[in-house]
PDB file of N, CA, C and O in Angstrom:
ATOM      1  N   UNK A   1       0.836  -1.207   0.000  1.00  0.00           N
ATOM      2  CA  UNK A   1       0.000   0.000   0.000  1.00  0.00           C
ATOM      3  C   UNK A   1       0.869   1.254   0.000  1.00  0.00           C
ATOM      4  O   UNK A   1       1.982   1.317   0.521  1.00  0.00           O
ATOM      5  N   UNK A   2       0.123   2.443  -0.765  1.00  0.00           N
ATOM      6  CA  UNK A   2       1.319   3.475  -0.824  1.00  0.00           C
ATOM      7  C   UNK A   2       0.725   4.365   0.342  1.00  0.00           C
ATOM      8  O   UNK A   2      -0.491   4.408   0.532  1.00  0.00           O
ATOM      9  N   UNK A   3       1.631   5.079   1.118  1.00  0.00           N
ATOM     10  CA  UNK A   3       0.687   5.844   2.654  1.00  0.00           C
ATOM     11  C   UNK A   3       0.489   7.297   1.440  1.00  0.00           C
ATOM     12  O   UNK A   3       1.002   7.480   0.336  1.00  0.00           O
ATOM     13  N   UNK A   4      -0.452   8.110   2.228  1.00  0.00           N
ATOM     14  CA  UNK A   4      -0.761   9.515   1.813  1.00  0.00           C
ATOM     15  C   UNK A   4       0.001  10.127   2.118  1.00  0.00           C
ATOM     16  O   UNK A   4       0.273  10.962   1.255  1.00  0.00           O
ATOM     17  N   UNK A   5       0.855  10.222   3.391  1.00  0.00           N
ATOM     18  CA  UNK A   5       1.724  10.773   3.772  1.00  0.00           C
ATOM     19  C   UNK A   5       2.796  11.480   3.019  1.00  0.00           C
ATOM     20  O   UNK A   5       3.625  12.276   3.459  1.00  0.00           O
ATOM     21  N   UNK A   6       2.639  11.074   1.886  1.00  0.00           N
ATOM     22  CA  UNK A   6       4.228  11.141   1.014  1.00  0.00           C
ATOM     23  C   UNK A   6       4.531  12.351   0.538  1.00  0.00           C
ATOM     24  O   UNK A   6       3.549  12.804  -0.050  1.00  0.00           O
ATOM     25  N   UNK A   7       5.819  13.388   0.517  1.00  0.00           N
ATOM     26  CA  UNK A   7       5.615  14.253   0.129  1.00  0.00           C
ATOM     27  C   UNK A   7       5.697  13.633  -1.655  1.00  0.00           C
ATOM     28  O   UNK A   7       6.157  12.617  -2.177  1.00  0.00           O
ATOM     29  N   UNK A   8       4.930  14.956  -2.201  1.00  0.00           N
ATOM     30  CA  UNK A   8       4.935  15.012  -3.487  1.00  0.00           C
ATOM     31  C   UNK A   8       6.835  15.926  -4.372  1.00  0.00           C
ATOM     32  O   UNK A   8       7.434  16.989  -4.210  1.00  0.00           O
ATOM     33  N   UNK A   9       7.044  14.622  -5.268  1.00  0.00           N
ATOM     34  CA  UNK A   9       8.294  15.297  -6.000  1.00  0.00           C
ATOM     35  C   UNK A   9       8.309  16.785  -6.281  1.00  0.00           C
ATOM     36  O   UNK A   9       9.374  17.385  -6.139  1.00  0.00           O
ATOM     37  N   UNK A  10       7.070  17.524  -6.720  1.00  0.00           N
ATOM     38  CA  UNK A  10       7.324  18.482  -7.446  1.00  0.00           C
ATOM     39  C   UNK A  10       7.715  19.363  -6.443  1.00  0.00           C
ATOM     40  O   UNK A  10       8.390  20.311  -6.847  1.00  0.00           O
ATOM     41  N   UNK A  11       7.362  19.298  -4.622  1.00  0.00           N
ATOM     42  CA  UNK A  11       7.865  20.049  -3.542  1.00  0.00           C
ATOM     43  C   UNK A  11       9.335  20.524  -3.119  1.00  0.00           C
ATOM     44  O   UNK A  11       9.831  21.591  -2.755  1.00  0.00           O
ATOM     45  N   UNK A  12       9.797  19.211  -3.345  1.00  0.00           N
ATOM     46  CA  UNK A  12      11.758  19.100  -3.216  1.00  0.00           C
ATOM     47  C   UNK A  12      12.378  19.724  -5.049  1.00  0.00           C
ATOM     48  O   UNK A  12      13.443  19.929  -5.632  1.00  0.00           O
ATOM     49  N   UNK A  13      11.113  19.792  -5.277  1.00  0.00           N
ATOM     50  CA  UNK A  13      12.332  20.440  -6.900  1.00  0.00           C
ATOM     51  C   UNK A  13      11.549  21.824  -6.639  1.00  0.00           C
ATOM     52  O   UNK A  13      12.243  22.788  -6.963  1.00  0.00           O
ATOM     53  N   UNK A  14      10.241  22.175  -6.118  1.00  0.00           N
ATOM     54  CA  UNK A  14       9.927  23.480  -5.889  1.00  0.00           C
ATOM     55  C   UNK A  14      11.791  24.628  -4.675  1.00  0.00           C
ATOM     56  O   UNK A  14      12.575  25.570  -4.784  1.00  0.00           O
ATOM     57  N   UNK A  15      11.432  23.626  -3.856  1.00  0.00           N
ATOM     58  CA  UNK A  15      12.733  23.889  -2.803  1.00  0.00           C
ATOM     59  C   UNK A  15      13.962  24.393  -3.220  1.00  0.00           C
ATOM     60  O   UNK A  15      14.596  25.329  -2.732  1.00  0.00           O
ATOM     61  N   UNK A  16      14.372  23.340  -4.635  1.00  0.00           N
ATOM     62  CA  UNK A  16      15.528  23.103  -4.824  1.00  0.00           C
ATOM     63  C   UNK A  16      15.685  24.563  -6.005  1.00  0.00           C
ATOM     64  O   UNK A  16      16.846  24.904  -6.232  1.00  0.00           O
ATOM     65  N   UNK A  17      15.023  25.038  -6.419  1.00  0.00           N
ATOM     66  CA  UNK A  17      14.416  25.854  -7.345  1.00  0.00           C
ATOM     67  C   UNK A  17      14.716  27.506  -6.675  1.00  0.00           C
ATOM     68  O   UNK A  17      15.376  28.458  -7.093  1.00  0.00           O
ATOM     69  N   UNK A  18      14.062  27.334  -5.714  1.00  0.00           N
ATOM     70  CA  UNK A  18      14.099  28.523  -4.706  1.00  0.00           C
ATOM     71  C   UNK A  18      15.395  28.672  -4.095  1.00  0.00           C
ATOM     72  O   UNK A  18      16.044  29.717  -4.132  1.00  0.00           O
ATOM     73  N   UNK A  19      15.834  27.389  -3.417  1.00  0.00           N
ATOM     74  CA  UNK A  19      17.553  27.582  -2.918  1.00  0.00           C
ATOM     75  C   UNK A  19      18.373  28.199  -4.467  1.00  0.00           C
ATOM     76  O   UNK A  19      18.940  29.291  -4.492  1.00  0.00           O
ATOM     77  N   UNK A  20      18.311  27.499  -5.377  1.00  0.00           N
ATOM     78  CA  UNK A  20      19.049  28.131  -6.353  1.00  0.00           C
ATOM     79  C   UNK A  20      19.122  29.524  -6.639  1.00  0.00           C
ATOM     80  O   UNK A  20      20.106  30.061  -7.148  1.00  0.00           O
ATOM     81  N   UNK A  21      17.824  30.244  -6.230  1.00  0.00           N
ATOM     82  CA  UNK A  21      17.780  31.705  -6.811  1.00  0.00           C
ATOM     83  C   UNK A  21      18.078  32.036  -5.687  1.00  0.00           C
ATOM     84  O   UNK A  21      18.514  33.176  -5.848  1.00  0.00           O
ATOM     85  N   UNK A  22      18.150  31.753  -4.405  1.00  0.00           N
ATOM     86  CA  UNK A  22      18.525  32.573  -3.924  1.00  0.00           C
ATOM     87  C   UNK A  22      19.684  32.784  -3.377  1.00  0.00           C
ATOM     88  O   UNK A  22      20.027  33.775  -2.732  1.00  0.00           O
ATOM     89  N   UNK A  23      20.530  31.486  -3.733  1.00  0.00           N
ATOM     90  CA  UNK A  23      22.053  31.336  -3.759  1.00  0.00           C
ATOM     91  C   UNK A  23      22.461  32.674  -5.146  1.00  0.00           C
ATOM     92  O   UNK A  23      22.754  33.859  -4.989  1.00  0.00           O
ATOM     93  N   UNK A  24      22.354  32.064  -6.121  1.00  0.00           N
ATOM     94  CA  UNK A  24      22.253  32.683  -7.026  1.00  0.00           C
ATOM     95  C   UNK A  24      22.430  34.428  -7.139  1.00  0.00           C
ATOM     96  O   UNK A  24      23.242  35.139  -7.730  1.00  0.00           O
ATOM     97  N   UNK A  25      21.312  34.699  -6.313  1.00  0.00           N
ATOM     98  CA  UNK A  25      21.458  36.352  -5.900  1.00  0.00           C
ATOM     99  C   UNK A  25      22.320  36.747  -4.789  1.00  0.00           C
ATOM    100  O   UNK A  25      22.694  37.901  -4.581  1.00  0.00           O
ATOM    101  N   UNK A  26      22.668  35.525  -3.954  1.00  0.00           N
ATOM    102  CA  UNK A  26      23.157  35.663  -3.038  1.00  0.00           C
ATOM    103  C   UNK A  26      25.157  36.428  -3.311  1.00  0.00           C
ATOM    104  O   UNK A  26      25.970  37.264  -2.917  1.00  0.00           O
ATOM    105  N   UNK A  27      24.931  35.392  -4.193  1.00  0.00           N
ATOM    106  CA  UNK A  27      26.670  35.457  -5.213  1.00  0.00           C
ATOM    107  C   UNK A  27      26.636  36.695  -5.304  1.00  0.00           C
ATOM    108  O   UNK A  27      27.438  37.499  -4.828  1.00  0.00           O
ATOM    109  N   UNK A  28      25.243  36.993  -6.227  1.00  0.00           N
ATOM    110  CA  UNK A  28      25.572  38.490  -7.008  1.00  0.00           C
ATOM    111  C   UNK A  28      25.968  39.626  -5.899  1.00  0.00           C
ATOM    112  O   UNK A  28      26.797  40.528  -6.016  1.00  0.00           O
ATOM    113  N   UNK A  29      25.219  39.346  -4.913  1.00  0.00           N
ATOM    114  CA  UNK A  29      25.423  40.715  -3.885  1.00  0.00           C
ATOM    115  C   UNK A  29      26.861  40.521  -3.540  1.00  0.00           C
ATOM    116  O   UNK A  29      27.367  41.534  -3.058  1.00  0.00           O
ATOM    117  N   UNK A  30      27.652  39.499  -3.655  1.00  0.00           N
ATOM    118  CA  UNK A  30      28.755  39.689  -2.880  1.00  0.00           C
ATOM    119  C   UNK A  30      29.526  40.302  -3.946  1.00  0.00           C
ATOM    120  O   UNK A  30      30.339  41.138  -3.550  1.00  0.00           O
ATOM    121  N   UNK A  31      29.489  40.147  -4.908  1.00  0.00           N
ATOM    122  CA  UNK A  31      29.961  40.384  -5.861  1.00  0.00           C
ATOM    123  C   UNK A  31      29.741  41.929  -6.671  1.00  0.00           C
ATOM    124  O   UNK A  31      30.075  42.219  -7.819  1.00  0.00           O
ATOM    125  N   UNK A  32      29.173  42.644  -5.808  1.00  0.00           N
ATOM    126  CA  UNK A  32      28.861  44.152  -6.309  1.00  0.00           C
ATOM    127  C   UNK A  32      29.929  44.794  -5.221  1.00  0.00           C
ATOM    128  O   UNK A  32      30.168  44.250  -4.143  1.00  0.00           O
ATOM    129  N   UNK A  33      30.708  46.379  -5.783  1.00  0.00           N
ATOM    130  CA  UNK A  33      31.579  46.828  -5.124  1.00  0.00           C
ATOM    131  C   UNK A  33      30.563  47.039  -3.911  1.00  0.00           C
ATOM    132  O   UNK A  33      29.335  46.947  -3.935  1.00  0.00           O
ATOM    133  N   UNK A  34      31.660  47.441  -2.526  1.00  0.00           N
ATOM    134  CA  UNK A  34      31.071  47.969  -1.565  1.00  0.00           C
ATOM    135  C   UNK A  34      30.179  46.924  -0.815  1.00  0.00           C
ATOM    136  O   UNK A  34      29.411  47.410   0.016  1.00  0.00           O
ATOM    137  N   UNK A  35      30.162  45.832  -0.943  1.00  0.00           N
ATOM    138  CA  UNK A  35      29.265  45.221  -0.572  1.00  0.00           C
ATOM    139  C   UNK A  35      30.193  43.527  -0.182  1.00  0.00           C
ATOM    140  O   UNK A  35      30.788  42.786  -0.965  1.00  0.00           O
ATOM    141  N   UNK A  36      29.970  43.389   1.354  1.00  0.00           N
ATOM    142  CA  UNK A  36      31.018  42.669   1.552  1.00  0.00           C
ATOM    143  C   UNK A  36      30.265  41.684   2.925  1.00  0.00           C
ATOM    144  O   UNK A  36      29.036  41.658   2.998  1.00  0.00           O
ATOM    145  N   UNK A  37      30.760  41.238   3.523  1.00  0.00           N
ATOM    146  CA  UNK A  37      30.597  40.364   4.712  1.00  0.00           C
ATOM    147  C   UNK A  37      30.334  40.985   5.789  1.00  0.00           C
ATOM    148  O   UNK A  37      29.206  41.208   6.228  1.00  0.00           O
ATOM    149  N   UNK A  38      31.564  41.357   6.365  1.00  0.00           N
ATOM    150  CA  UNK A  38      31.129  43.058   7.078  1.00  0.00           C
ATOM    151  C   UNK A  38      30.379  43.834   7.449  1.00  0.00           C
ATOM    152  O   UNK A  38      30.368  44.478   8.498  1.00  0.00           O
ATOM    153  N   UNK A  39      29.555  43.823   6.431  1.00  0.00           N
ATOM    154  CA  UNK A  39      28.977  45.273   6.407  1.00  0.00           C
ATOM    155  C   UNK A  39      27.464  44.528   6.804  1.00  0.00           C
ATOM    156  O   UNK A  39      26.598  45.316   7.182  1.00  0.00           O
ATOM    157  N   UNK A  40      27.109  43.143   6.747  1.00  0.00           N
ATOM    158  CA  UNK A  40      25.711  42.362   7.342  1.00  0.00           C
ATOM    159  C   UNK A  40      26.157  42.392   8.905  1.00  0.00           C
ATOM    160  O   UNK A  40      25.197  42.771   9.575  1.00  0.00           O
ATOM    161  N   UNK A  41      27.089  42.167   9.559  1.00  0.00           N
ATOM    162  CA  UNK A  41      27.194  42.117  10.699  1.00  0.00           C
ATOM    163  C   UNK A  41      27.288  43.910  11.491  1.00  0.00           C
ATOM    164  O   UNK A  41      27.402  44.041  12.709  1.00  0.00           O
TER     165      UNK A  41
END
């Protein structure tokens, strides 16, 4: 029997989707002058 419980695939590629962009932008900010590690703390 399959349980209901299960998550659905398209959730972990929704996830995986979202981590990407926001890695993604994450890069970019470090990567603009003036804008450093630092300066979040």
């Amino acid at each position: 029997m399959v349980e209901k419980r299960k998550t659905p695939w398209w959730a972990f590629i929704l996830a995986l989707i979202i981590l990407m962009i926001l890695s993604y932008f994450g890069c970019g900010l470090l990567k603009l002058d003036g804008v450093t590690m630092s300066n979040y703390q």
